[in-house]
Backbone as a ProteinNet text record, in pm:
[ID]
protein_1_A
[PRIMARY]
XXXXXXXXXXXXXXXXXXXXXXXXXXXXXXXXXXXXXXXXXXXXXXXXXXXXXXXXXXXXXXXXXXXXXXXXXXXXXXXXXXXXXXXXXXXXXXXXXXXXXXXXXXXXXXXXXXXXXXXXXXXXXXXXXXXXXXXXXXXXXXXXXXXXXXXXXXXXXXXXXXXXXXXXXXXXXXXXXXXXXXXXXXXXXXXXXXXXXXXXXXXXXXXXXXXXXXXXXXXXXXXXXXXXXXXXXXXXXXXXXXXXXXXXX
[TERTIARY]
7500.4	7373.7	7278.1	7266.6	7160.3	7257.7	7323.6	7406.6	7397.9	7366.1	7384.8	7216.2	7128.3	7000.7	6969.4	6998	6971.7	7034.7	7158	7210.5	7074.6	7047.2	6974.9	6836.8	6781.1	6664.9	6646.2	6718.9	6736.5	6755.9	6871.2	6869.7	6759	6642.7	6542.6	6431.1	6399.8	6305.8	6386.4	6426.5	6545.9	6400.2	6375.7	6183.1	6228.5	6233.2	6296	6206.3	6082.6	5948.2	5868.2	5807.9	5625	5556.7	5418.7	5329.1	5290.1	5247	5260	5159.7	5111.6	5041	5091	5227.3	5273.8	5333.9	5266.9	5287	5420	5540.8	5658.8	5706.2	5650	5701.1	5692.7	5551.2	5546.6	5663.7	5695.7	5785	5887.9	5959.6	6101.3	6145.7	6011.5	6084.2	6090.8	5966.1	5984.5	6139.3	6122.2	6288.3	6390.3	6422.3	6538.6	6551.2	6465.7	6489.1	6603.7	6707.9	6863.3	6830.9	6811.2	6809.9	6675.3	6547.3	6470.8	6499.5	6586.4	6549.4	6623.7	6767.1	6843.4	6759.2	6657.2	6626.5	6535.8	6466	6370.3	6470.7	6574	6632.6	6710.2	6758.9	6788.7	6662	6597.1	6435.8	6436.6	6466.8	6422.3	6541	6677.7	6808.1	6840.1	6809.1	6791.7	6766.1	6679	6578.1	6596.9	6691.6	6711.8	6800.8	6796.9	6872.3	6922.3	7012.2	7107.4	7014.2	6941.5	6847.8	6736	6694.6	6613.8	6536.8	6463.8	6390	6264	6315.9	6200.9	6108.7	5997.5	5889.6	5862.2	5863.4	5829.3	5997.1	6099.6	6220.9	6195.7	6159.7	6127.4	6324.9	6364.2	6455.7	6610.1	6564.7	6651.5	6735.2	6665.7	6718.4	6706.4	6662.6	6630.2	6772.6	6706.3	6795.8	6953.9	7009.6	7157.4	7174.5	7127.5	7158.4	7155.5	7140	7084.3	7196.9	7256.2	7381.1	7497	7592.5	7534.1	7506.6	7418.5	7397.7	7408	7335.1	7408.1	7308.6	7224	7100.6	7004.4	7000.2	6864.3	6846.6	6634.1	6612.2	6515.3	6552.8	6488.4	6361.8	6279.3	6128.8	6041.2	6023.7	5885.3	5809.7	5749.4	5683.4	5659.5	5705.4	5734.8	5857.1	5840.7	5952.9	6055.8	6027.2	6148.5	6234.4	6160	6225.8	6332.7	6286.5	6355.6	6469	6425.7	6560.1	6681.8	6646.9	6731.8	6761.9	6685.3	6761.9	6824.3	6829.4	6911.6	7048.2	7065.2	7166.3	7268.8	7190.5	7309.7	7338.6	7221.3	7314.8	7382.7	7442.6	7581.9	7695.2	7761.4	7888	7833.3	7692.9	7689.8	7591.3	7669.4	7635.4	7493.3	7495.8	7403	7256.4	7285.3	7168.4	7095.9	6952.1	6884.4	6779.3	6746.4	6545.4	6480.6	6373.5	6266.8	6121.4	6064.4	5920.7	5834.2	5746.8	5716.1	5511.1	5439.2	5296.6	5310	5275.9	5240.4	5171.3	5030	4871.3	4891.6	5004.3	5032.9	5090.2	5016.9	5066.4	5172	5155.3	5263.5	5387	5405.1	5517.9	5633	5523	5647.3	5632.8	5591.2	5635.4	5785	5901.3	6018.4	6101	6025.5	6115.9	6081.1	5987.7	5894.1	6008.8	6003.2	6060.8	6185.3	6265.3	6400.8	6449.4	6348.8	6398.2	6375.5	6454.4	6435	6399.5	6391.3	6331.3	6245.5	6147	6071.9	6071.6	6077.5	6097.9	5969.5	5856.6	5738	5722.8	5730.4	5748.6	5635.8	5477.2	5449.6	5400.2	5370.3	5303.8	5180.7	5121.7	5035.6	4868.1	4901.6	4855.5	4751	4866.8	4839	4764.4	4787.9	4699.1	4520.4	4474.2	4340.6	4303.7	4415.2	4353.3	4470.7	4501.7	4588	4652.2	4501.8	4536.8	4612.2	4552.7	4637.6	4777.3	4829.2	4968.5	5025.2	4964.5	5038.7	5033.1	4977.6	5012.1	5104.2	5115.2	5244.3	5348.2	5387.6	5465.3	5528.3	5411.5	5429.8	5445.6	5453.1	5484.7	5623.8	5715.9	5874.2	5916.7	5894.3	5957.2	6000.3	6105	6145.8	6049.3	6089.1	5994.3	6077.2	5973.5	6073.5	6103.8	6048	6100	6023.9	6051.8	6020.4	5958.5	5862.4	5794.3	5857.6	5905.4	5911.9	5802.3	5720.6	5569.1	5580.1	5605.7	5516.7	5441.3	5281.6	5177.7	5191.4	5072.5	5060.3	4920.2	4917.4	4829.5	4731	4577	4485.3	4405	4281.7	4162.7	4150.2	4177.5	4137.8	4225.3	4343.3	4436.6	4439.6	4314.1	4303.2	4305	4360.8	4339.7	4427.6	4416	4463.6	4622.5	4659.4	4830.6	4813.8	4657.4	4673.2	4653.1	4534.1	4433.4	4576.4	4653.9	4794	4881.3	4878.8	4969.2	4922	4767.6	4714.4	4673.8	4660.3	4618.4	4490.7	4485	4358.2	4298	4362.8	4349.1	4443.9	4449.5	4480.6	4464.3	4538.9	4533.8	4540.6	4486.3	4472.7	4543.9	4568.2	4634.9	4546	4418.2	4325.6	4273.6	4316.3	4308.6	4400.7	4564	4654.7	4670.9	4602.9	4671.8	4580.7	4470.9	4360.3	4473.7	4456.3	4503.5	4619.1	4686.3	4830.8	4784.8	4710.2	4651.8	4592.1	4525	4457.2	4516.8	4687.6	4760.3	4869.9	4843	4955.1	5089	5055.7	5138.3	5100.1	5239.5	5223.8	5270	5236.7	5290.1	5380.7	5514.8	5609.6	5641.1	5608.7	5611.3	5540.8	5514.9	5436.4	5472.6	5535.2	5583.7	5519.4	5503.9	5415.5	5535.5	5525.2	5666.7	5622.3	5688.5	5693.2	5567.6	5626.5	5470.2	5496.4	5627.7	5715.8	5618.9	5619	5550.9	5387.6	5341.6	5202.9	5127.1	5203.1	5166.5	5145.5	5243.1	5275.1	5208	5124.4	5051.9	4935	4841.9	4767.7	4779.8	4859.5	4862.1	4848.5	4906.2	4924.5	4809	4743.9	4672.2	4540.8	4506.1	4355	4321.1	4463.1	4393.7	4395.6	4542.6	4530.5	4530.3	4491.5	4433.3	4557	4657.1	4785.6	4775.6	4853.3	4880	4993.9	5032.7	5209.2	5300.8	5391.3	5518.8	5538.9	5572.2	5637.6	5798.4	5920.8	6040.8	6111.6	6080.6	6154.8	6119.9	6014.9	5912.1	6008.2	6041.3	6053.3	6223.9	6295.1	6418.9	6444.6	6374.1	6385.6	6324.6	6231.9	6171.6	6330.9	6391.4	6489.6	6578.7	6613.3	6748	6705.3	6569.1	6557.9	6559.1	6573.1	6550	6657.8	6756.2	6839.9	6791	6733.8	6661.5	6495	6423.3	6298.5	6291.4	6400.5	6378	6421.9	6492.2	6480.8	6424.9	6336.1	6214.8	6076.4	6059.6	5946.3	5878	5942	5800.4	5755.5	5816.8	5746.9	5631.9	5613.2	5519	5376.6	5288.4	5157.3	5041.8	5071.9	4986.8	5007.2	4974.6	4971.2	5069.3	5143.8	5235.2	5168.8	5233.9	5193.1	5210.1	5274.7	5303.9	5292.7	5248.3	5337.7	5395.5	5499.1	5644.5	5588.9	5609	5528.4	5663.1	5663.9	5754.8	5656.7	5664	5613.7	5641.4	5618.6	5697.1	5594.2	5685.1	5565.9	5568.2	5455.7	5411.7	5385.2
10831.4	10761	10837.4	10996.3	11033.3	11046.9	10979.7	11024.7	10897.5	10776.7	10644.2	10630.3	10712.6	10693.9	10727.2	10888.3	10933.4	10915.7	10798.2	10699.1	10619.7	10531.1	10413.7	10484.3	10570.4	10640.9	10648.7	10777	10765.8	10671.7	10539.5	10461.8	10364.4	10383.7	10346.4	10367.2	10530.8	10620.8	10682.4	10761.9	10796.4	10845.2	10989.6	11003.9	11157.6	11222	11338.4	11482	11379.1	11449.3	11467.4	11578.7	11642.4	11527.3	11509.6	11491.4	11618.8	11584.9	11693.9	11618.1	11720.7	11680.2	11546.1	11547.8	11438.1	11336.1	11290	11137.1	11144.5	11263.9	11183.1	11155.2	11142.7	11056.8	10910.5	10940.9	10729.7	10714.9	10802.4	10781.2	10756.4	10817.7	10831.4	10751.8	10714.4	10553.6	10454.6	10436.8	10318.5	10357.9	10490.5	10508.4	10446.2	10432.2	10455.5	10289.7	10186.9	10051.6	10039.7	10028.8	10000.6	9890.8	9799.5	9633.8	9613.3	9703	9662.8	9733.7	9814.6	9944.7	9847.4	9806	9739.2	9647.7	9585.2	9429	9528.7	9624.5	9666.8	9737.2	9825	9825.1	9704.3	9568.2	9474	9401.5	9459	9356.1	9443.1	9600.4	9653	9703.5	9712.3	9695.4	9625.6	9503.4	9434.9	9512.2	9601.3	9648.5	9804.6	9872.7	10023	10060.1	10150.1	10204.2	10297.5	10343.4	10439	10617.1	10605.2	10746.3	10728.5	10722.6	10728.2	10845.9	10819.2	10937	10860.3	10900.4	10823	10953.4	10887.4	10980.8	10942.7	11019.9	10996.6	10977.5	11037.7	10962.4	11017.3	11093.4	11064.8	11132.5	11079.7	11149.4	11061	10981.2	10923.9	10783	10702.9	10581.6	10523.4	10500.8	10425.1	10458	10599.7	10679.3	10664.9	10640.3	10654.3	10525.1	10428.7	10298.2	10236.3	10304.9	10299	10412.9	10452	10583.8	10489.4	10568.6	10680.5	10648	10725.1	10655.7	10813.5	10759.2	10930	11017.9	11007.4	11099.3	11046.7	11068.2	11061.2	11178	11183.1	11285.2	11199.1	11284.2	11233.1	11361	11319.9	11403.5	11366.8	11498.6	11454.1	11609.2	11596.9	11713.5	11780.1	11707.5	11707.9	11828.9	11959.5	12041.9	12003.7	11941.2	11867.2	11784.7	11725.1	11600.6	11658.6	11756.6	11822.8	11867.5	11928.9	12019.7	11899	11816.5	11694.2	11648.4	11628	11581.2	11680.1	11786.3	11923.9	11924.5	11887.4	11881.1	11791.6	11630.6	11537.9	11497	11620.2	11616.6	11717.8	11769.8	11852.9	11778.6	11773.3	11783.5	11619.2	11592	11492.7	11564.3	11568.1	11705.5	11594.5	11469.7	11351.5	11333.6	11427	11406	11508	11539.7	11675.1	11626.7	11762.4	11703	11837.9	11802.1	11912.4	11816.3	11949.8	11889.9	11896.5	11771.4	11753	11708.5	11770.3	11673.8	11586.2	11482.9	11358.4	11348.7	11453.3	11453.2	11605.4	11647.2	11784.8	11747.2	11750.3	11732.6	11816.3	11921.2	12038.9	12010	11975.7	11921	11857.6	11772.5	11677	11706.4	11800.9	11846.6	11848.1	11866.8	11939.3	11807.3	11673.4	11558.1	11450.6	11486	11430.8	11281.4	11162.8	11109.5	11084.7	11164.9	11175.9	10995.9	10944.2	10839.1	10710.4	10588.3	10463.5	10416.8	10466.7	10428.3	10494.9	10480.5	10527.8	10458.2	10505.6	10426.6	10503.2	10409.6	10457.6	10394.6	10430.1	10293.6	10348.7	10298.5	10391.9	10513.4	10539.8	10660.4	10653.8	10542.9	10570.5	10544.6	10520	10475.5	10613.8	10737.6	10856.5	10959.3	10942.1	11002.9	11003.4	11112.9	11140.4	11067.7	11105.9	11000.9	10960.9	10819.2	10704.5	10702.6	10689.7	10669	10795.4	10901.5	11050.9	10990.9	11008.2	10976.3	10885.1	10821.4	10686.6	10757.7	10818.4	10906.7	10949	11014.7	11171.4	11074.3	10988.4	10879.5	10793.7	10781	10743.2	10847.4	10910.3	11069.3	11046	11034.7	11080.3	10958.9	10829.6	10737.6	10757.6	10669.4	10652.2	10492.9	10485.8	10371.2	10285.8	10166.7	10016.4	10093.9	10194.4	10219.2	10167.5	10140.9	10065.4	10159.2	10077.4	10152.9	10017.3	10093.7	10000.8	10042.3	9995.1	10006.9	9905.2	9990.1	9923.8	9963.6	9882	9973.2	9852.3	9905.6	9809	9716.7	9644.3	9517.9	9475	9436.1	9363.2	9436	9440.5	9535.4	9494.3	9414.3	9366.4	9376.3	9403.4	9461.6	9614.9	9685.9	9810.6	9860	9979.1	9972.7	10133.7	10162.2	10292.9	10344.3	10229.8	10325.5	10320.1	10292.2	10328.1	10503.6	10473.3	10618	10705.7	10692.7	10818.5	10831	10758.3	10749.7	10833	10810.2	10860.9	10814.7	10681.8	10539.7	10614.2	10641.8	10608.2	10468.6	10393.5	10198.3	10148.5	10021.2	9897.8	9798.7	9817	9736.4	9581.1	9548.6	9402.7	9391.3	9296.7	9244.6	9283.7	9262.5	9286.4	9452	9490.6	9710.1	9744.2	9655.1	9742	9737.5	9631.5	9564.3	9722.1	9680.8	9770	9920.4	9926.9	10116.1	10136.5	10021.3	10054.4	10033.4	9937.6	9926.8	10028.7	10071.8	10215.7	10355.2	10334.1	10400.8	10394.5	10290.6	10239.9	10136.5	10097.5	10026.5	9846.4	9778.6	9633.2	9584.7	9495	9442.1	9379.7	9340.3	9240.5	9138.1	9172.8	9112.6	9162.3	9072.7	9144.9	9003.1	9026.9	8982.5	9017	8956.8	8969.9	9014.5	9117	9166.3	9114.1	9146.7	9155.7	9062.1	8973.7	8881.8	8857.7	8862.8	8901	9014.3	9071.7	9240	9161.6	9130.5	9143.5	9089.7	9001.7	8978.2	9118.7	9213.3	9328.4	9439.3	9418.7	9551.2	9513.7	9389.4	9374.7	9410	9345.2	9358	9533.5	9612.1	9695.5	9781	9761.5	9879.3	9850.1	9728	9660.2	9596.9	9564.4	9514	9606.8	9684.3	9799.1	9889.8	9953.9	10067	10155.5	10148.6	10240.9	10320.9	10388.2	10531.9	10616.2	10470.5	10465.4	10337.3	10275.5	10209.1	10221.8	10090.2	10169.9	10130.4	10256.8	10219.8	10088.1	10094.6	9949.6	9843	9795.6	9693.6	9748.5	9826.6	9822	9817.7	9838.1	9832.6	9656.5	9613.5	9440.6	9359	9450.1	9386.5	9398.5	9516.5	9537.4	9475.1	9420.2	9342.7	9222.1	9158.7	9024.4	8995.4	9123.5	9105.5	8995.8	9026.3	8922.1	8798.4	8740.5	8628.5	8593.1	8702.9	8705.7	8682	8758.1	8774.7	8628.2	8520	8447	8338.5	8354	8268.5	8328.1	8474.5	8558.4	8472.8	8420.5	8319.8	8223.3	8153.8	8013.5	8057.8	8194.3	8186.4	8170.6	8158	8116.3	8223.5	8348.3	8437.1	8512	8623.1	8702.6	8831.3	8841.7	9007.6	9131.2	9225.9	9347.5	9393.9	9394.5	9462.9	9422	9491.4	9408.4	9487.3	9468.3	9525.6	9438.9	9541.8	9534.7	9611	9513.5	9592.2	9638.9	9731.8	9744.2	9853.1	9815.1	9843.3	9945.1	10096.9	10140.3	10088	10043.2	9971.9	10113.6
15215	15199.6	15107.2	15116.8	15028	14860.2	14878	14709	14655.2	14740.1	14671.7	14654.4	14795.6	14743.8	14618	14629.5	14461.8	14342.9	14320.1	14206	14181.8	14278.1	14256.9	14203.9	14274.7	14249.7	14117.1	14052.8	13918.1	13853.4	13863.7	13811.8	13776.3	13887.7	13834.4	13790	13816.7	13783.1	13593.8	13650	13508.9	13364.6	13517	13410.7	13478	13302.1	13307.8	13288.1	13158.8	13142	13210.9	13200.5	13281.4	13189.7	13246.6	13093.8	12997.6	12880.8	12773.7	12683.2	12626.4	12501.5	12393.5	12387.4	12259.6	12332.1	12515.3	12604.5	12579	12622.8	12614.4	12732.9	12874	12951.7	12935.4	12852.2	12831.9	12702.4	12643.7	12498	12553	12607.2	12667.3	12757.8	12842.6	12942.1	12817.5	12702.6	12648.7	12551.8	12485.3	12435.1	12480.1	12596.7	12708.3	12716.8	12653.1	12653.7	12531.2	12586.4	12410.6	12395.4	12504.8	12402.6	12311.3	12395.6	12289.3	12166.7	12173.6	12040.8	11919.7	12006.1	11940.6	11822	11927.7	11844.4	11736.9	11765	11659.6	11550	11575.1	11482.3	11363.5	11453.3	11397.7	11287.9	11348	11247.6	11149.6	11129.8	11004	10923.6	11019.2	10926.2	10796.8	10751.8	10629.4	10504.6	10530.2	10438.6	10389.1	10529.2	10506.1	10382.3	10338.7	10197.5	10247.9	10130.5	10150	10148.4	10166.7	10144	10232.8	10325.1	10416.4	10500.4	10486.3	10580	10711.6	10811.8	10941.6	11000	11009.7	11037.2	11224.5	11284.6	11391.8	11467.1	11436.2	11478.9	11702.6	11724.7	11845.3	11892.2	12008.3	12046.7	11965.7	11885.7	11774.2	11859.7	11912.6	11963.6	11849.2	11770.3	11644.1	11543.5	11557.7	11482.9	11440.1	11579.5	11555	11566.3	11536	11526.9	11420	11285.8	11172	11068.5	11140.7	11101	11069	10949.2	10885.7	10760.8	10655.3	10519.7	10465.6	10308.5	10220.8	10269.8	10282.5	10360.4	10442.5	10544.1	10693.7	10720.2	10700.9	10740.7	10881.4	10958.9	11127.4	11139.3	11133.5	11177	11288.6	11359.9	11469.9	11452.4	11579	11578.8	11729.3	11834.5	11958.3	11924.6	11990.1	12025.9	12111.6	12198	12272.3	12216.3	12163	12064.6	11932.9	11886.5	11752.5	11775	11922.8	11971.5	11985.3	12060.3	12080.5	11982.2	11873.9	11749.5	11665.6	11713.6	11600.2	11668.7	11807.6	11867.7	11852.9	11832.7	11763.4	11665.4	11532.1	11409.2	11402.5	11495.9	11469.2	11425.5	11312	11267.3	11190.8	11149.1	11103.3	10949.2	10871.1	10715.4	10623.1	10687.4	10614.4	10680.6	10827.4	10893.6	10877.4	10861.3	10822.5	10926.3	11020.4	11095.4	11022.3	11033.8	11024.6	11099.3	11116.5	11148.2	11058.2	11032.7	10927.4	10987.4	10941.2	10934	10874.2	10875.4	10802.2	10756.8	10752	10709.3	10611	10583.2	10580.8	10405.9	10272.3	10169.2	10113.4	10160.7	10188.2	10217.9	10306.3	10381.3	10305.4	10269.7	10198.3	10046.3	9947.8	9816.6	9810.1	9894.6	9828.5	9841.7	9921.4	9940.2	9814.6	9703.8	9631.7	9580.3	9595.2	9520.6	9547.8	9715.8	9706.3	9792.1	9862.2	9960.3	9884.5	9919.1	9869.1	10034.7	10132.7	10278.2	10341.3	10378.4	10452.2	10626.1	10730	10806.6	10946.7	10945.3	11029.6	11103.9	11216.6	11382.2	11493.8	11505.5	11591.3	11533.1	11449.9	11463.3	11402.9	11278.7	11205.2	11274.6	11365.9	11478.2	11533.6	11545.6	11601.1	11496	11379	11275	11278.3	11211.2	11225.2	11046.5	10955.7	10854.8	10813.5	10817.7	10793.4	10638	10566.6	10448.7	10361.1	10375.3	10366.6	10387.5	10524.8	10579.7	10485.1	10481.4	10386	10210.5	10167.5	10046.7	10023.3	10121.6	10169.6	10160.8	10245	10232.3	10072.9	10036.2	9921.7	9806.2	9814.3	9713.8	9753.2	9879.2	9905.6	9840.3	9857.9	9762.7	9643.1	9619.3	9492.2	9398	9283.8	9210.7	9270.8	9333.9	9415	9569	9559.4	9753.5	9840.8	9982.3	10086.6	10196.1	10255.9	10380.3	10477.5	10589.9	10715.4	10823.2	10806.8	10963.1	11042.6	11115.6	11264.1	11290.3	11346.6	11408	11524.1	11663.7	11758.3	11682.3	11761	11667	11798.2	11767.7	11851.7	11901.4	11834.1	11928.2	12050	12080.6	12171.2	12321.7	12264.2	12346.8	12364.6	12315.9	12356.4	12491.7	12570.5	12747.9	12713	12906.7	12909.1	12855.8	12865.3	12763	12646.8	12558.3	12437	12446.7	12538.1	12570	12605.6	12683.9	12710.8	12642.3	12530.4	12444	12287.9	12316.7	12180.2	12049.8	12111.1	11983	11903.1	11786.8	11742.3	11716.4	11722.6	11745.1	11749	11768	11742.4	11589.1	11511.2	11369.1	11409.9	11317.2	11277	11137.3	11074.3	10987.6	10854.2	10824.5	10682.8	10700.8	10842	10829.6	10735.9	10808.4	10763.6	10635.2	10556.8	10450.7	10331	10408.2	10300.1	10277.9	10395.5	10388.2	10288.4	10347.9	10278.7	10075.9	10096.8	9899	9889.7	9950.7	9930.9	9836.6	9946.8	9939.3	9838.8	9749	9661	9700.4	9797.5	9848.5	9802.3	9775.4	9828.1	9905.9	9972.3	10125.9	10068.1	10103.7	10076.1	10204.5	10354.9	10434.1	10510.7	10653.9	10781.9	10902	10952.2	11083.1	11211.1	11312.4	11431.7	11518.4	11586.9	11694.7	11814.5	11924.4	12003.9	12154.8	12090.3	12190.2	12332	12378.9	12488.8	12570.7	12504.2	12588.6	12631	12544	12560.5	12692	12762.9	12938.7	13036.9	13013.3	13046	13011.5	12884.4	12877.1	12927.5	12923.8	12987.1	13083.1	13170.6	13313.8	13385.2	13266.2	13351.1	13291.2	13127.1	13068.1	13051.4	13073.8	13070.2	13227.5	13343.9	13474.8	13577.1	13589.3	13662.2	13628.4	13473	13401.6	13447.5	13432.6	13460.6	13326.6	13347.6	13248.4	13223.4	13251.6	13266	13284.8	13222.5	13256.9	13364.9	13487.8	13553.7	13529.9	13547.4	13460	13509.1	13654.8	13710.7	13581.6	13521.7	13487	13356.1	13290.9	13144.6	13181.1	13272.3	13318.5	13289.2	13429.4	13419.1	13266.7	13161.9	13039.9	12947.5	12948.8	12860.2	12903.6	13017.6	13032	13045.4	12986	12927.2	12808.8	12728.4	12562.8	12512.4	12534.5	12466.9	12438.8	12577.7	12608.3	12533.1	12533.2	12487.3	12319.4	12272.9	12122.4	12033.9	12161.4	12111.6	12117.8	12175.9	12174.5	12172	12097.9	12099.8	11948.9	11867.4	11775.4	11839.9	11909.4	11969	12046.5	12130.8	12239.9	12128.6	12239.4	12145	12159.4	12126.8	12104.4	12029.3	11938	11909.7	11937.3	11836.7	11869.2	11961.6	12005.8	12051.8	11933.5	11806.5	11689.2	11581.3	11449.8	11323.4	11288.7	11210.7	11159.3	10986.9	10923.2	10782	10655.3	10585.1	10476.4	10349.6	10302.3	10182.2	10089.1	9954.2	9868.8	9766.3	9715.4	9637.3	9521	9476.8	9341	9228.8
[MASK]
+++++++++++++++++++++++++++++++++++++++++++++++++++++++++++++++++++++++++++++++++++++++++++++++++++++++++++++++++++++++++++++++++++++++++++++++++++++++++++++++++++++++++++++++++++++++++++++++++++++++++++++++++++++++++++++++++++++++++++++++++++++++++

């Protein structure tokens, strides 16, 4: 009895992190969703090139779903996270991590020009200046290279899992557009994600001010994706996300 308790337990807790400065208990339950990662990788697969570099790759759910091409470089800045990703590019000679600032012009001098992908999910969000980030970004491109963004979307959907997570906002559609022109960028698309979720963050980050997933809730969300993603345009609101292609001009 206590061995089947503690299967199920885990099986539904399966929360391995303390909290920490870079929210990866909230990262790592939402990580730990494959069907959603799946569908988000399926939305920006189209578009990836053979030279890629992802900013924010996190413990690489994205990551290895997107493997292998002639070069991926996987970056965070979470020590936990790096370590985990130095570990499963062993014996893979195409995968490179480093930790990288994003606000850090430094950083990225030695990648100047080398990627035809940029791949940013979630993070631009967490920056102190946006438009910087999006420079740096645009310096590693090649001429005709691609940014894949996601940011979360809706002031109005602001609440406490932005606050534990580390939002500096919520974008709207005429923010993102500016920054990214700012930055040399042209939009080539912008898609609304995820409108499925958005019952759920309310509920839990604007009514009962949680500060956390709880994993059961993202357990039962991920084993409806199959189902959700295909009927996530018809619902009649607004994305939790946009997923934005754009191209350096």
């Amino acid at each position: 009895m206590k061995a089947l308790h503690a299967i199920v337990r885990y099986w539904l807790l399966d929360d391995l992190y303390a909290e920490d400065e870079y929210g990866s208990r909230v990262l790592h339950n939402l990580e730990r969703a494959r069907l959603f990662n799946q569908w988000m990788a399926d939305a920006i697969a189209p578009y990836v090139g053979a030279r890629v570099f992802e900013v924010g790759a996190g413990i690489g759910n994205i990551t290895r779903l997107l493997l292998p091409r002639d070069l991926y470089l996987a970056s965070d800045i979470n020590p936990h996270h790096l370590a985990y990703l130095r570990n499963f590019a062993l014996g893979k000679s195409y995968l490179q991590v480093e930790s990288l600032d994003l606000e850090d012009p430094v950083d990225f001098e030695r990648w100047r020009g080398r990627f035809d992908t940029v791949i940013c999910l979630n993070v631009l969000e967490h920056v102190s200046d946006p438009v910087r980030s999006l420079h740096n970004i645009h310096s590693c491109l090649a001429r005709d290279g691609k940014l894949l963004l996601y940011v979360p979307q809706g002031p109005g959907l602001c609440s406490s899992l932005d606050e534990v997570l580390g939002h500096r906002c919520r974008y709207d559609q005429p923010n993102l557009f500016a920054e990214l022109a700012e930055a040399g960028f042209e939009v080539e698309s912008c898609r609304e994600f995820n409108r499925a979720g958005v019952p759920g963050w309310v509920i839990n980050g604007k009514i009962r001010r949680r500060r956390s997933f709880s994993p059961f809730q993202l357990k039962i969300f991920n084993s409806l994706v199959p189902l959700l993603r295909r009927i996530d345009g018809a619902l009649p609101w607004r994305g939790l996300g946009l997923l934005a292609v754009a191209r350096r001009s």
